[in-house]
Structures are given as C-alpha cells and as structure tokens.
C-alpha positions as CSV (number, residue, x, y, z in Angstrom):
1,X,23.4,-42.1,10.4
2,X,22.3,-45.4,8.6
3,X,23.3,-47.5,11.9
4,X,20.6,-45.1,13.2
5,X,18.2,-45.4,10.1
6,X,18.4,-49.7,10.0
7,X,18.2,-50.3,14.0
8,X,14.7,-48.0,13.7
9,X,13.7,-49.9,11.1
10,X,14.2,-53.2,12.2
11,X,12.7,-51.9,15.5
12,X,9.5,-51.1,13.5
13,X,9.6,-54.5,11.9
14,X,9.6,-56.5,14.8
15,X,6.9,-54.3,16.4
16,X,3.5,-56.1,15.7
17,X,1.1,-52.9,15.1
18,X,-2.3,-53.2,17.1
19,X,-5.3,-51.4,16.2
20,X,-6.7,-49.9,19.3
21,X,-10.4,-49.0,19.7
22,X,-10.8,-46.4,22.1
23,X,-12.8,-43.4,23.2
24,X,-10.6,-41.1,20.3
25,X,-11.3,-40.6,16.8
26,X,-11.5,-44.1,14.3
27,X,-9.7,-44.4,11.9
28,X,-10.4,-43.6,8.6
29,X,-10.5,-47.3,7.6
30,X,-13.1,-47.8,10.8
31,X,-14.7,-44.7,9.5
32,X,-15.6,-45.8,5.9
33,X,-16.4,-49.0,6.8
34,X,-19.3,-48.0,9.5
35,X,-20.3,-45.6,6.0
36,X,-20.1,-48.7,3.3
37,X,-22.7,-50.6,6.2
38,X,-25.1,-47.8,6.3
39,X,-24.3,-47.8,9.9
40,X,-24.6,-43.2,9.9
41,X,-28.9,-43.7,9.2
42,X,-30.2,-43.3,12.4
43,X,-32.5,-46.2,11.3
44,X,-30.0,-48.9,11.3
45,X,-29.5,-51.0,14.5
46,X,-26.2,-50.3,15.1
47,X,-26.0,-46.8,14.0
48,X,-23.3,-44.2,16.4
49,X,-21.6,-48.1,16.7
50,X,-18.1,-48.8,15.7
51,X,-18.4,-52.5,17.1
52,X,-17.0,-54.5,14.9
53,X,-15.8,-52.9,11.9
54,X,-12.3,-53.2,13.5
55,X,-9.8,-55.2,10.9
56,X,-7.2,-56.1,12.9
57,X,-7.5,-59.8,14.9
58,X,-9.8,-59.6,18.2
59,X,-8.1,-61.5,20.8
C-alpha cells in the first residue's frame, strides 16, 4: 500500500498543474479576483469578463 501511496505521489509531483480557462465555472480564485476589480458593476469595461484575472503563466 505505501508502494501505491509514494508512486501517486511522485506522479502528482512531476505533474506541472495548468489552470485552464474554459467555457465551465472559474475558479474561486478567478472568481474573487474579477470581485476585488469591480469587474460584477455592469458599468466597468470589462464587466461578465474573466480575461486576465488568470494566475497561472500565459504561454
């Protein structure tokens, strides 16, 4: 059972993890940073936008 256990984790490790910005749900970091920009007053120019607020490295 460990054998089991360390291979998964070392699978995980060497795994980079992508953020992927697709037609589901953000995530809740995506989510409060469109909040902390003001982005949900239908007055702001890129409000119902999620362009950008992405934290992981755009390639």
């Amino acid at each position: 059972m460990k054998l089991f256990s360390a291979l998964a984790a070392l699978s995980l490790m060497s795994t980079p993890a992508q953020a992927v910005m697709g037609p589901k749900a953000p995530s809740l970091l995506v989510e409060k940073l469109y909040y902390a920009e003001g982005r949900q007053h239908p007055d702001h120019p890129l409000h119902g936008s999620f362009s950008g607020l992405s934290c992981g490295s755009d390639s």
